[in-house]
C-alpha positions as CSV (number, residue, x, y, z in Angstrom):
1,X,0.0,0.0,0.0
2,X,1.5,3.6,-0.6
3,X,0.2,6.3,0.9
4,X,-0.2,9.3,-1.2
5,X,-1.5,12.8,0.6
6,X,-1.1,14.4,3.8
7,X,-4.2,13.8,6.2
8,X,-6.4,16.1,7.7
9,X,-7.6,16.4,10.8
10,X,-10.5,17.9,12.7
11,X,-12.0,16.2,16.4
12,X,-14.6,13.7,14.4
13,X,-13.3,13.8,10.9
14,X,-10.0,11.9,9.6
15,X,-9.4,11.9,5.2
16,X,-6.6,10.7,3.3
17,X,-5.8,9.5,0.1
18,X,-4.7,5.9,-0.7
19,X,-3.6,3.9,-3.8
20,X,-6.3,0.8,-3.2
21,X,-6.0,-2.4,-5.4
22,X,-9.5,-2.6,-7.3
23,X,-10.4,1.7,-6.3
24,X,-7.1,3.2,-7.4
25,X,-6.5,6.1,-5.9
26,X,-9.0,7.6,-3.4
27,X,-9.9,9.7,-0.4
28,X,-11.1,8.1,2.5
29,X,-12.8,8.1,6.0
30,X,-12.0,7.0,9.3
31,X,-13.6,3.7,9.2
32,X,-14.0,2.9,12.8
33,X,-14.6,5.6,15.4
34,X,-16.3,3.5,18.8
35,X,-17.7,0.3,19.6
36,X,-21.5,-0.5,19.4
37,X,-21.4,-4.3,20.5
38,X,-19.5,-7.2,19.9
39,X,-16.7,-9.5,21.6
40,X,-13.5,-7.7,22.5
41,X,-10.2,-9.3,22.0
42,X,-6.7,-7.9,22.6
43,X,-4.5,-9.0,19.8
44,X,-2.0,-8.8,17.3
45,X,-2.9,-6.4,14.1
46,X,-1.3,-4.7,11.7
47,X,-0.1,-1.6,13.8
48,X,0.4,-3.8,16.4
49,X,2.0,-0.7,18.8
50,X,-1.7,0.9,18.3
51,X,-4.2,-1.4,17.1
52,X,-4.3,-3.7,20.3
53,X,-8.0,-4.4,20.8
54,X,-10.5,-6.3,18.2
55,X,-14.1,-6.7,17.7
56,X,-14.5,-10.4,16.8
57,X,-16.8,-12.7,15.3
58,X,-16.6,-16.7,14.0
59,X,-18.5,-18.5,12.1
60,X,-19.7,-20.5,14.7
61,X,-23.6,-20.7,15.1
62,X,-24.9,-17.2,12.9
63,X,-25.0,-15.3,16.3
64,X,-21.5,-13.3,16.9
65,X,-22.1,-9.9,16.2
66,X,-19.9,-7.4,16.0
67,X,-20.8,-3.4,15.5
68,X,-18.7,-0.1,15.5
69,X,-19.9,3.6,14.2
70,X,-17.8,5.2,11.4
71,X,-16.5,8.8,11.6
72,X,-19.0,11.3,10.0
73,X,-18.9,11.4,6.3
74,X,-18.0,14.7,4.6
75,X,-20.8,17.5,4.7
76,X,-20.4,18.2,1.2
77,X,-19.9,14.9,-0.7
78,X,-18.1,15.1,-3.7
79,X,-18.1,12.1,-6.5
80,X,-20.4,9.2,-7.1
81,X,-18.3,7.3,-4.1
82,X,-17.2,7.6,-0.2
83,X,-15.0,5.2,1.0
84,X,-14.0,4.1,4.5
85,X,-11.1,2.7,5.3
86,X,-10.7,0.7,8.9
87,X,-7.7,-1.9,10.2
88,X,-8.9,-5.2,10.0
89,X,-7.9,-9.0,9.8
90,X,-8.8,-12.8,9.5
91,X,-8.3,-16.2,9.9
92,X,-6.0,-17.8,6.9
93,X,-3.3,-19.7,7.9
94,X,-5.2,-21.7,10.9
95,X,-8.5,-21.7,8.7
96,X,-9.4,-25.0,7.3
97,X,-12.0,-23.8,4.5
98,X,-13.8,-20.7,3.3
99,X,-15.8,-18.8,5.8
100,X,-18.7,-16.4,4.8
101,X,-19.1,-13.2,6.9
102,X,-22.5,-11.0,6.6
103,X,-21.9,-7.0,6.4
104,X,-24.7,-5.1,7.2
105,X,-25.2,-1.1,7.3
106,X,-27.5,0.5,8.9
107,X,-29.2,-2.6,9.7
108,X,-29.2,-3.5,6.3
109,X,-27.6,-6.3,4.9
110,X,-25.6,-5.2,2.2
111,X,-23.2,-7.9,0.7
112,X,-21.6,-11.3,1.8
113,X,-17.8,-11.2,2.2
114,X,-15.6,-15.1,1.9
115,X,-12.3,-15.2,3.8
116,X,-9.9,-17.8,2.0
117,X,-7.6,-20.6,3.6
118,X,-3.9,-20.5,3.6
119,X,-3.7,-17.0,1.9
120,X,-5.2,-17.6,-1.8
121,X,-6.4,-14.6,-1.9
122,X,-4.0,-12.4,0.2
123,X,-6.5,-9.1,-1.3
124,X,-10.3,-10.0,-2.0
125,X,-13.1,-7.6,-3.2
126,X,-16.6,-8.1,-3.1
127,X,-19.3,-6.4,-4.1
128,X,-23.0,-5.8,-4.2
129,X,-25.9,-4.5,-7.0
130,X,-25.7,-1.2,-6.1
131,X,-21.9,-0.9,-6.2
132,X,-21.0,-1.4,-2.7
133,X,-18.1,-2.8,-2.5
134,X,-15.4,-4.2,0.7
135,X,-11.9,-4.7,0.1
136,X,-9.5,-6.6,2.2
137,X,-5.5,-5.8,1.8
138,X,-3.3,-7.7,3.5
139,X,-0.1,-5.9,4.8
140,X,1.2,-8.4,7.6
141,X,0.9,-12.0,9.3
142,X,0.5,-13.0,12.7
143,X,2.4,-15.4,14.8
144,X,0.0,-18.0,14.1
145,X,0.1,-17.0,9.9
146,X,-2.9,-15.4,10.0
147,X,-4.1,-12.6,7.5
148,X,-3.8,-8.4,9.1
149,X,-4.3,-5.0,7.0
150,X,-7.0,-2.8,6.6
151,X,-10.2,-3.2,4.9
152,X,-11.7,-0.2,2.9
153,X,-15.4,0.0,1.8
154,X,-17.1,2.0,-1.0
155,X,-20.3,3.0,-1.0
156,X,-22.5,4.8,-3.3
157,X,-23.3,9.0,-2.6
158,X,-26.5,7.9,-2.0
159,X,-26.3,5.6,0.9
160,X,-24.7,7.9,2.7
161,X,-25.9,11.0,4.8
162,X,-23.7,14.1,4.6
163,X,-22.3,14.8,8.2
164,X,-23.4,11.5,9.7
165,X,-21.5,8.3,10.5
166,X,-22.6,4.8,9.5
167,X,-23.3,2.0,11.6
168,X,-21.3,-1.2,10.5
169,X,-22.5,-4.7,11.7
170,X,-20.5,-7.7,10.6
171,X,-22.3,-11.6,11.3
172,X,-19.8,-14.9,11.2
173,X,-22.7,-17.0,9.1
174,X,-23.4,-20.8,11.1
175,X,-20.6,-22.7,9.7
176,X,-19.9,-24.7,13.2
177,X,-16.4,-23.0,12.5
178,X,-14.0,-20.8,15.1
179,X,-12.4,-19.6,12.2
180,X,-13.0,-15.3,12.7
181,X,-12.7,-11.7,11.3
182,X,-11.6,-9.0,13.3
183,X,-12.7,-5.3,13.2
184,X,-10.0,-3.3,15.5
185,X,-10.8,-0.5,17.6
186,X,-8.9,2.2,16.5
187,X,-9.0,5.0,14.4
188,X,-6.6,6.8,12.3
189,X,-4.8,10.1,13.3
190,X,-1.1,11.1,13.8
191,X,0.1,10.4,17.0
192,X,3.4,10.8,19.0
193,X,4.4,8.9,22.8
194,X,7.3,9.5,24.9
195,X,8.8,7.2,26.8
196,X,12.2,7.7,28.9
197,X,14.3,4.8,28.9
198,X,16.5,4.0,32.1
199,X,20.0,3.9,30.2
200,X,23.3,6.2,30.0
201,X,24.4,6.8,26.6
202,X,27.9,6.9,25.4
203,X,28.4,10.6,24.9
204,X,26.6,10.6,29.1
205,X,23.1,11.7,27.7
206,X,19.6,9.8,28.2
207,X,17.7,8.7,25.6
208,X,13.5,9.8,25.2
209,X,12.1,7.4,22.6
210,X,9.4,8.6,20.4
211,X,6.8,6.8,18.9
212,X,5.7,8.7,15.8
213,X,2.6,7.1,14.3
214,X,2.2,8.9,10.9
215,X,0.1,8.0,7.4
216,X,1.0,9.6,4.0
217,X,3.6,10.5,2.1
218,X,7.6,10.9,4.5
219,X,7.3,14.2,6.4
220,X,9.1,16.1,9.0
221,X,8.7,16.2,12.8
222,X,10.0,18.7,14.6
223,X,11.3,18.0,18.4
224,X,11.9,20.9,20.6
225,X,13.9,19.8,24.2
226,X,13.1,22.5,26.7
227,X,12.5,25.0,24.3
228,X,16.9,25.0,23.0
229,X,17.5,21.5,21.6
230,X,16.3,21.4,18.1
231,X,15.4,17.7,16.4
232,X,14.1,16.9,13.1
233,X,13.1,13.4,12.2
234,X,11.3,12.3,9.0
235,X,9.0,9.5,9.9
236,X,7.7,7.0,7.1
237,X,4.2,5.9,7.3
238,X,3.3,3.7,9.7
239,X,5.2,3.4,13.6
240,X,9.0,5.4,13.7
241,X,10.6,5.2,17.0
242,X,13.7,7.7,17.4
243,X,16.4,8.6,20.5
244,X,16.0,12.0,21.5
245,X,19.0,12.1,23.9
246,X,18.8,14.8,26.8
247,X,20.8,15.8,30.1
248,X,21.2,12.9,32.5
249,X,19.7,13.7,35.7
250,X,20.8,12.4,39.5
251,X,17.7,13.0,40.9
252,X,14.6,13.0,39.7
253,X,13.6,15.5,37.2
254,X,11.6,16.7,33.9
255,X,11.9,18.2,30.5
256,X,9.5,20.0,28.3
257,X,9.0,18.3,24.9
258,X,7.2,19.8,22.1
259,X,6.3,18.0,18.7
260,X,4.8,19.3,15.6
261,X,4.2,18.0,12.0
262,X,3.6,21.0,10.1
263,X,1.5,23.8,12.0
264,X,0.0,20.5,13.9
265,X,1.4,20.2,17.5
266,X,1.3,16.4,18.5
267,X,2.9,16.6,21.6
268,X,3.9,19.5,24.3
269,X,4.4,18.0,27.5
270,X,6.7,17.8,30.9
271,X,8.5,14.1,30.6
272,X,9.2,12.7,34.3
273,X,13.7,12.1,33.7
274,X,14.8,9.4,36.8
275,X,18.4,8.8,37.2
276,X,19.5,5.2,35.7
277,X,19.8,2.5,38.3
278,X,22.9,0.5,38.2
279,X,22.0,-2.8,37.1
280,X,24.6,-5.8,36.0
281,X,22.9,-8.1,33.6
282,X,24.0,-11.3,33.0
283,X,22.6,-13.6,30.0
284,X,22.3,-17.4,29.9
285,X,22.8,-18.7,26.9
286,X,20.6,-21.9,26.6
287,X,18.2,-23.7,24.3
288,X,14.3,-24.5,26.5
289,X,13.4,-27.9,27.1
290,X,9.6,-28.0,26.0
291,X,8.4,-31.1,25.0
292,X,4.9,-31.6,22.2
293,X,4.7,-27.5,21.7
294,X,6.9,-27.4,18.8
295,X,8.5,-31.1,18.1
296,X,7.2,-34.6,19.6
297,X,9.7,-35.9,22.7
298,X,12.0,-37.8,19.8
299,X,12.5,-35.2,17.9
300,X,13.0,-32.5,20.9
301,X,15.8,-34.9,22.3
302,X,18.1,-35.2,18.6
303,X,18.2,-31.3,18.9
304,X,19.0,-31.1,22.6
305,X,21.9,-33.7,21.8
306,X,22.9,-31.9,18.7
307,X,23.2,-28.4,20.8
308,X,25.7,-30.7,23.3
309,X,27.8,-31.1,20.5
310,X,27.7,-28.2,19.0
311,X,28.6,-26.7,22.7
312,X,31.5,-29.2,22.9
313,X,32.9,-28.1,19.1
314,X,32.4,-24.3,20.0
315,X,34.0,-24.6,23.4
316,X,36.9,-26.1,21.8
317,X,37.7,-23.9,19.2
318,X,37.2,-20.5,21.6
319,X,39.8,-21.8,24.1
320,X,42.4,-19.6,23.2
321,X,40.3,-17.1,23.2
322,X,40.2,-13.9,25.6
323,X,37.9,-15.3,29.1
324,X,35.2,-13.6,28.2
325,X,34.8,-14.7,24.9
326,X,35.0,-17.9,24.8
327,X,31.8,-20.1,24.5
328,X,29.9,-21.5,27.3
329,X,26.4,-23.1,27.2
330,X,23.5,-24.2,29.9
331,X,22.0,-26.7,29.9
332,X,18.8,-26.3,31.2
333,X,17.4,-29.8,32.5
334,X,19.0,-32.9,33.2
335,X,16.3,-35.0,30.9
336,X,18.9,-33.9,28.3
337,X,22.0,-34.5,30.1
338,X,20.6,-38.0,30.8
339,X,19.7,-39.0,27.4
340,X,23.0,-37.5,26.2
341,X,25.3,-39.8,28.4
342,X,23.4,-43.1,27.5
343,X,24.3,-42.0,23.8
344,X,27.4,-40.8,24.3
345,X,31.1,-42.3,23.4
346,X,33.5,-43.2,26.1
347,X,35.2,-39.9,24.6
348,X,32.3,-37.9,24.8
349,X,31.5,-38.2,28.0
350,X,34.7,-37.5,28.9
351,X,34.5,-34.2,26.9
352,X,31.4,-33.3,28.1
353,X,32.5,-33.7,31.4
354,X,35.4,-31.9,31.2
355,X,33.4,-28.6,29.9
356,X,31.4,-29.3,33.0
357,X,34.1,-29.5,36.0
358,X,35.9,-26.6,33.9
359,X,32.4,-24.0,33.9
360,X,32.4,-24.3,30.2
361,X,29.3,-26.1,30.0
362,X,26.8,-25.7,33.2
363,X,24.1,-28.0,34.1
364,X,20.9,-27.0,36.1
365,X,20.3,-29.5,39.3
366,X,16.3,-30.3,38.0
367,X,15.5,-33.3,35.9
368,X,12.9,-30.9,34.1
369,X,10.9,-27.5,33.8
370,X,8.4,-29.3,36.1
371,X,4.9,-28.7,36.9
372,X,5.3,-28.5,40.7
373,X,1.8,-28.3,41.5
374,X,0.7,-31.4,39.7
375,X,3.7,-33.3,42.5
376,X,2.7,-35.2,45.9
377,X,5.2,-33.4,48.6
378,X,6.9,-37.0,48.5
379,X,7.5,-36.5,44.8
380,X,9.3,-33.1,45.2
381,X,12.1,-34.7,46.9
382,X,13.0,-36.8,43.0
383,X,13.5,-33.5,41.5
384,X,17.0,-33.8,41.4
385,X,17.7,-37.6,42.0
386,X,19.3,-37.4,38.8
387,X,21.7,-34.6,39.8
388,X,22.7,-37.1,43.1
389,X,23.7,-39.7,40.2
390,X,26.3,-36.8,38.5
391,X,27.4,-35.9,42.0
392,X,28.2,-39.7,42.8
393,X,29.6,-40.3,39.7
394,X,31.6,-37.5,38.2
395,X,32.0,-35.9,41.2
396,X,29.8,-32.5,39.9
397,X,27.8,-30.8,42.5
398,X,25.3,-28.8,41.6
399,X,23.9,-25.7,43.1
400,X,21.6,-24.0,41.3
401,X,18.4,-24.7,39.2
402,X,16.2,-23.4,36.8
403,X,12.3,-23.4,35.6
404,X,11.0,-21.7,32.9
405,X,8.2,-21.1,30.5
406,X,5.4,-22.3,33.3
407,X,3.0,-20.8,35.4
408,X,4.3,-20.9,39.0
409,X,5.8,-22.9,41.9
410,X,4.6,-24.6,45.0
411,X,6.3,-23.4,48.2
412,X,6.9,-27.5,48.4
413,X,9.8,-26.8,45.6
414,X,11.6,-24.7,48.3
415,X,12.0,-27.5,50.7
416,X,13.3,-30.1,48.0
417,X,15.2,-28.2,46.4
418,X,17.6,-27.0,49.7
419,X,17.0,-30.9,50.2
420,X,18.8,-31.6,47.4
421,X,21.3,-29.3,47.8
422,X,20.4,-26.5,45.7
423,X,20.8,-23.0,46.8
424,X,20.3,-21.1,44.0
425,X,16.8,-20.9,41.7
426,X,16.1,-19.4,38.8
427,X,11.9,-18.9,37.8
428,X,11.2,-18.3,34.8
429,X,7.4,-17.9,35.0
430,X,4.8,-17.1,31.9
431,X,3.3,-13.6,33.7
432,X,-0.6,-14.8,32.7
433,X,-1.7,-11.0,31.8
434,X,-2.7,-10.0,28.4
435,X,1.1,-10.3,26.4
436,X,3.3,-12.7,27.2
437,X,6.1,-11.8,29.0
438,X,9.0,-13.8,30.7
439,X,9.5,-12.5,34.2
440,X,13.1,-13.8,35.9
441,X,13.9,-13.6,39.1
442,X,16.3,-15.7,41.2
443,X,15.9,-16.0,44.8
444,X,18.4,-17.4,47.3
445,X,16.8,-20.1,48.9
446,X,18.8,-21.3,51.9
């Protein structure tokens, strides 16, 4: 999609011009402005920074309905046509067939859009009698492959009422599907965020990101820093993100930032500057043990023993190297370590020991990123039978261990663990909020 005029701006009222597959080049409304009804559903989209909450629908029993207000069209309407334009996606790459979704306007039903399986029609167009027509363009995919853009409509002078918005519905027919479409609630207007980021720069300044969302053609913004420090950035359409640096503080403090686009002011505001923190980061280098989400338990263990290996090969050709560069690897459960040895050579496992006792390769003291809560107290105290075997046998001692990628621990997993010997855990917990973070922490539990 290429964007091809500046937009204007007024509170209700957002037009630009866009070069559409099918329309060519047009002006357009905002096509969403607020929420009637409908399911809501924080997700992915296509200005994924912005766009973060959907309207959805299936095609599940001819009952989800979703509805959302327009902007107000123009007062005076010029041409046969006004168009709407609106970000919007779709099941593709998870959907096993075509769907059929109802689009109704003003309680009317207008026309019956299809939504296609594994993107054969990335852009689709359909349209009714009276030459109402819905477009989809697709400008990204999701995670899961599924189809994000925007969707713009067309609809004849006549069906529209200068100065008035139009009331959208959109009905999943009863295909006994889950497959979906997704109106998002959000509308279209240049916007710019400020967000002070808690590190020291090289030349001793702080960095202020800014988050310019822009549509048309490149164009200047303009970044005044307590009315001295002149910036000029030209943001693209779609999200830019820039440094502004400015003066590190020692205490807490604030600077007045002003952007404009034009005679436009986006942004004039007092940002809250906080000293940095000292923090000392150190990274694990490791490969997760998750068995059945992405590979079946045969498959997960070849590239567990592969990345052994590889470890052993990498470790050996970095040892001349500077201290801190040469390679070390985790290993993050025992499962693998196990499997590995009952594989191994004679001269492997004397390798792969070696990296051990030498901190070259390091081993966490739990079999596996357990489920604690599913474990009988009795069972707690197996965590790390098989890091008793290492100890006996090789004479490694382990103090530390690791979970990640699950939702929490029992207090039971304290007790075993110091049981066991371990005095140091790592939790690496999926935080169960609305994105999916990873939130480490280690705690010293003796």
């Amino acid at each position: 999609m290429t964007l091809l005029a500046l937009f204007l701006f007024t509170t209700n009222y957002c037009s630009a011009q866009a070069d559409v597959p099918w329309f060519g080049q047009i002006d357009w409304i905002n096509g969403f402005a607020h929420e009637l009804t409908g399911e809501n559903l924080s997700y992915f989209s296509a200005f994924p920074d912005y766009a973060t909450t959907s309207l959805l629908t299936r095609t599940t029993d001819g009952k989800k309905i979703i509805e959302w207000e327009t902007a107000p069209a123009p007062e005076k309407i010029k041409g046969p046509y006004v168009y709407f334009s609106w970000v919007a996606a779709h099941s593709s790459g998870t959907s096993k067939g075509e769907r059929n979704f109802d689009l109704y306007i003003d309680d009317e039903k207008v026309l019956t859009f299809t939504t296609y399986p594994a993107h054969q029609h990335p852009n689709w167009i359909f349209t009714a009698p009276d030459s109402t027509a819905l477009i989809f363009q697709q400008t990204k995919r999701d995670g899961a492959n599924d189809a994000h853009g925007l969707a713009y409509l067309r609809l004849p002078a006549a069906r529209v009422k200068p100065g008035k918005p139009l009331k959208l519905k959109v009905i999943g027919q009863a295909q006994n599907s889950n497959d979906w479409y997704m109106t998002f609630k959000f509308s279209f207007e240049e916007k710019a965020d400020i967000e002070p980021m808690p590190f020291i720069l090289k030349n001793g300044k702080q960095p202020v990101v800014l988050t310019a969302l822009h549509f048309g053609k490149p164009s200047p913004f303009h970044v005044l820093v307590n009315n001295k420090e002149d910036y000029t950035f030209t943001v693209q359409n779609g999200v830019n993100h820039f440094d502004i640096p400015v003066a590190a503080v020692k205490q807490p403090d604030s600077v007045l930032i002003k952007v404009t686009v034009g005679k436009k002011v986006l942004l004039d505001k007092y940002v809250q500057i906080k000293p940095v923190t000292y923090r000392e980061l150190d990274f694990i280098h490791h490969s997760h043990t998750d068995i059945g989400y992405s590979h079946l338990q045969p498959e997960v263990l070849k590239i567990h023993i592969k990345n052994i290996d590889d470890a052993l090969q990498m470790i050996e050709a970095t040892r001349d190297y500077p201290e801190e560069a040469r390679f070390k690897w985790n290993v993050e459960s025992l499962w693998a370590v196990e499997n590995y040895m009952k594989q191994a050579t004679a001269q492997q496992k004397e390798r792969f020991i070696k990296a051990v006792k030498e901190g070259s390769i390091c081993l966490s003291a739990l079999y596996a990123n357990i489920l604690t809560g599913l474990s009988l107290p009795e069972e707690t105290f197996h965590y790390t039978d098989y890091a008793q075997q290492l100890n006996k046998e090789y004479g490694i001692s382990l103090k530390s261990a690791m979970i990640s990628n699950i939702p929490g621990y029992a207090w039971t997993t304290v007790t075993a663990l110091s049981h066991g010997g371990v005095k140091y855990f790592s939790s690496g917990p999926n935080y169960m909020g609305e994105t999916h973070l990873l939130w480490v922490t280690v705690w010293d539990i003796l």
